[in-house]
C-alpha positions as CSV (number, residue, x, y, z in Angstrom):
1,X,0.0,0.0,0.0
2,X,1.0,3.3,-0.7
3,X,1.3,5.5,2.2
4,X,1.8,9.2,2.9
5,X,3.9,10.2,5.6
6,X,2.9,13.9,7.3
7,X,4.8,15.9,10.1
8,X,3.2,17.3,12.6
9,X,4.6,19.4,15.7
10,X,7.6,18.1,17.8
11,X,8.2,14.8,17.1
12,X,4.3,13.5,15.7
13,X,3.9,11.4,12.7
14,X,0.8,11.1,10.9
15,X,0.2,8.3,8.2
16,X,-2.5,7.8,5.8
17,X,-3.3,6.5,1.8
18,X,-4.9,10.2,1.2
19,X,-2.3,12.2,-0.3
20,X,-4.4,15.2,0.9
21,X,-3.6,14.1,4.4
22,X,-7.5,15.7,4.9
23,X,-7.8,13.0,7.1
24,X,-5.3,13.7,9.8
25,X,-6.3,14.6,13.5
26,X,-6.5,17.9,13.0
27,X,-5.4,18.5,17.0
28,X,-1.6,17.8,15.4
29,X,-2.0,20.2,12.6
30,X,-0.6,22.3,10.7
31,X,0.6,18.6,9.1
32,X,3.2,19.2,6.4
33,X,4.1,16.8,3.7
34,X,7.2,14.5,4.5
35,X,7.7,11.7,1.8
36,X,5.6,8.8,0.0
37,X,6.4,5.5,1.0
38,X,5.1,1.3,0.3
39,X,4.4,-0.3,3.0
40,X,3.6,-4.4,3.5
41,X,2.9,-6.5,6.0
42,X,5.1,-8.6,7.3
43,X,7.7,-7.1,6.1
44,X,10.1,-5.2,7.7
45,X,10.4,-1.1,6.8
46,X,13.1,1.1,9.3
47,X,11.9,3.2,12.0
48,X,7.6,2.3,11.2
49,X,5.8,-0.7,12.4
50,X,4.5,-1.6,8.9
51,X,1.7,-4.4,10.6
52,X,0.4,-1.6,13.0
53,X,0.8,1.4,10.4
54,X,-1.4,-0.5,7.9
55,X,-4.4,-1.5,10.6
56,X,-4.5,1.7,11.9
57,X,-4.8,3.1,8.9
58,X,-7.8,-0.4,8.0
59,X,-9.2,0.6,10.8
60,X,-9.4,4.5,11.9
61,X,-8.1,5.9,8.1
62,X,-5.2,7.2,10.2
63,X,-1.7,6.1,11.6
64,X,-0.4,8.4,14.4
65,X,3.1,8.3,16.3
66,X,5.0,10.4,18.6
67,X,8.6,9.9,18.6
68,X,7.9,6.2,17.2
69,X,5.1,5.6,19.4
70,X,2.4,4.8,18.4
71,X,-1.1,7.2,19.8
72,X,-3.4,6.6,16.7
73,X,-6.9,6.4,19.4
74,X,-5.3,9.2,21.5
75,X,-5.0,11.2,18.9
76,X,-8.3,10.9,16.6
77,X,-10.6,11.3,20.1
């Protein structure tokens, strides 16, 4: 899957497949373009937890971290 990659302030990530980034927890914003990546399950991608990136993203249309952490239902409440 094709996945965009947004910073956010400090050290937040946010991860969707909307280019837009529309999507992201606006709570984060102002989310600026990082890169464009492909991500797979199982298999391994440096510094991003493809399995959890991809069912967040399944699940809530959204993949959230904070200094690799991971606060995708903090974040979209």
């Amino acid at each position: 899957m094709q996945v965009h990659i947004f910073r956010g302030p400090g050290r937040i990530f946010g991860f969707t497949a909307q280019p837009s980034g529309e999507n992201l927890p606006q709570k984060y914003a102002p989310w600026s373009a990082f890169k464009t990546i492909e991500l797979h399950k199982e298999k391994h991608t440096p510094g991003i937890d493809a399995d959890e990136c991809l069912s967040d993203i399944e699940a809530y249309g959204v993949h959230v971290t904070d200094a690799h952490s991971r606060i995708t239902e903090e974040a979209i409440r």
